[in-house]
Structures are given as C-alpha cells and as structure tokens.
C-alpha positions in Angstrom: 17.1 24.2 2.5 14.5 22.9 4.2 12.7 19.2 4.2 8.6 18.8 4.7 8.2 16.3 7.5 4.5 14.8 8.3 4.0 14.5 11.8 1.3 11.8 12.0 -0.2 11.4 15.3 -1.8 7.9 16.2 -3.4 5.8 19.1 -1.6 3.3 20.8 -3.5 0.0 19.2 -2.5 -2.8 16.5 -2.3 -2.4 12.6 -1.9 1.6 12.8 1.2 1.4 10.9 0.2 -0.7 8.6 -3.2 1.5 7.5 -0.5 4.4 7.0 1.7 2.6 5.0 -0.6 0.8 3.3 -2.9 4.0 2.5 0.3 5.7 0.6 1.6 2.5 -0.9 -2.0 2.6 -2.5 -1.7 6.0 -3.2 1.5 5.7 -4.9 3.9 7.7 -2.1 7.1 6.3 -1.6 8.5 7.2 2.2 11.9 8.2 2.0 12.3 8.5 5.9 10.5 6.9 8.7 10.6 7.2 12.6 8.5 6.9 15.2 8.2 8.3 18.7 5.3 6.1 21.5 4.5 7.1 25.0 1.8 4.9 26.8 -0.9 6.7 25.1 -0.1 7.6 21.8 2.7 7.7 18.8 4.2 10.2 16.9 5.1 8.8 13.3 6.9 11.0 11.3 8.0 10.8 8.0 9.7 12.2 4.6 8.0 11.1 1.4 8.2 12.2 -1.9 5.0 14.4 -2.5 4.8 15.6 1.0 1.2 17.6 -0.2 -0.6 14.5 -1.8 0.8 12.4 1.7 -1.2 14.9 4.3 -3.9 15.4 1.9 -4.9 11.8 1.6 -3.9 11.0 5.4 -6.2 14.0 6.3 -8.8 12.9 4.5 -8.7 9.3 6.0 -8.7 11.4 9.5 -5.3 10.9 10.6 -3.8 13.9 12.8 -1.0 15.4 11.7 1.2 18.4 11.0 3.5 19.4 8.9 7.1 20.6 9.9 10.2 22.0 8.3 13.3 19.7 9.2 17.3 19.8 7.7 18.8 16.9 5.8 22.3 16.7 6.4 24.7 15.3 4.8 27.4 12.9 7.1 30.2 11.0 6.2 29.4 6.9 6.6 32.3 6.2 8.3 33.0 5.7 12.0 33.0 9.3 13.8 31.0 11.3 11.2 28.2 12.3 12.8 30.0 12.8 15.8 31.9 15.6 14.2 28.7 17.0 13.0 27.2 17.0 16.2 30.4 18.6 17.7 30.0 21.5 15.3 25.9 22.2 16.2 26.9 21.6 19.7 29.6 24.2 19.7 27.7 26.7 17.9 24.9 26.3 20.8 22.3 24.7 18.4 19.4 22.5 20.4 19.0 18.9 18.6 15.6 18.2 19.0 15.5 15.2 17.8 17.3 13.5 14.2 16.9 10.0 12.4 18.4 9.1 9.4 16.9 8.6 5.9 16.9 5.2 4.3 20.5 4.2 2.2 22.5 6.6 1.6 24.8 8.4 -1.6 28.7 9.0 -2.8 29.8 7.2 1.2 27.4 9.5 2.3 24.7 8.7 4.9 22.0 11.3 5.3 20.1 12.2 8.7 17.2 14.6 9.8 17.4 17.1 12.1 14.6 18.6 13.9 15.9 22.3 15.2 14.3 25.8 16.3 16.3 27.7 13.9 16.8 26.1 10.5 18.6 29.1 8.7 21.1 28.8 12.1 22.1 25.5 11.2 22.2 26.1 7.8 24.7 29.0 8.4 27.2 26.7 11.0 26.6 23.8 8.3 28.0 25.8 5.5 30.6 27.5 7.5 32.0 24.0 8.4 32.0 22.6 5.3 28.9 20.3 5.9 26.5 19.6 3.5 22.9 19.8 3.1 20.5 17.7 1.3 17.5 19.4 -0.4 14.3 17.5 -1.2 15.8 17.4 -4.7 18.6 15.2 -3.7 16.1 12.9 -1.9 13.6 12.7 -5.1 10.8 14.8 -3.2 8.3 16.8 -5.1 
C-alpha cells in the first residue's frame, strides 16, 4: 500500500534543482511527484519516480543526501470539496498529516495526493473503511 518517496536534501544555492532533474532525465527516471520544502539553510526535495532504487542509487553516487521514506497515495475526487472530506475522515480518526502534495494529472476524475503519516497501515485501515481509495505504485507506473 505503500509509495517509496526520496527525500533529497540540498543547499540553499542556484541550479540545484536543475542538477537533480537533469541527472535522472539523463538517467532515464521519469518523476511522477515533485515537492519541495526550504528554510534559510537548506531544502528538502522530495519526490516519487518510477524506479525509486535506480533514482537514490544514482543521486547517491553523485553525493546527494537523501532518504528514503514510505508515503500513501490517495485517491480524491477532483471536484470541489474532495479532499476536504478526505481530510475530515483522517482527522476524525485522530491521524497526524505530516505533510501531503499531490501527484502530477490525475485518472477516471480522480486527482491523487501524497500523504506523509506515522502509521501507514492506520490510514490504510480508516481509508478502506470509508470507502477511499488508495493508489499503489502500480497505478502510478512505478517499478
């Protein structure tokens, strides 16, 4: 049920974006997510690609920081109030957001976003029991 994230962590300075993005575009990795985070010394990029393995192995060996993490895709309905309701349901069942961004287009009227939680297989559980769907790294074309 889970989705590998990379958690990229970079210096505050020009073109570090563009290395990253340019390193997997070489590479042939496609990002399927993107987000980042800044404070006044550094960034926090993280990201869903399709071959989360060959991403870190090549951004490791070009010395990049990073860690890998285990988010949720989630399944919300692209109209107006949909993830509202899907926040109302992890709110009610006492589930801390951490943070969530959403993935690029979406499928069926169907946007998807990322959640970043504690307890992945408590989400799941409210998820399922409210009738809200999860998307696996299958449905986002991940290897």
């Amino acid at each position: 049920m889970t989705i590998p994230q990379i958690s990229v962590f970079l210096e505050n300075k020009a073109g570090q974006l563009a290395d990253i993005t340019g390193i997997l575009s070489e590479n042939q990795v496609n990002m399927r997510a993107i987000n980042i985070a800044e404070t006044a010394d550094y960034g926090v990029l993280r990201l869903i690609v399709d071959d989360a393995s060959k991403a870190s192995s090549i951004l490791l060996e070009q010395g990049f920081i990073l860690t890998m993490t285990p988010v949720v895709g989630v399944s919300v309905s692209d109209t107006p109030g949909g993830l509202s309701k899907v926040l109302s349901v992890i709110s009610r069942a006492g589930i801390d957001v951490e943070y969530m961004y959403s993935v690029f287009g979406q499928k069926n009227g169907q946007a998807c976003m990322i959640f970043r939680v504690g307890d992945t297989e408590s989400l799941g559980a409210v998820l399922q029991e409210n009738g809200i769907g999860t998307i696996t790294g299958d449905d986002l074309g991940l290897h």
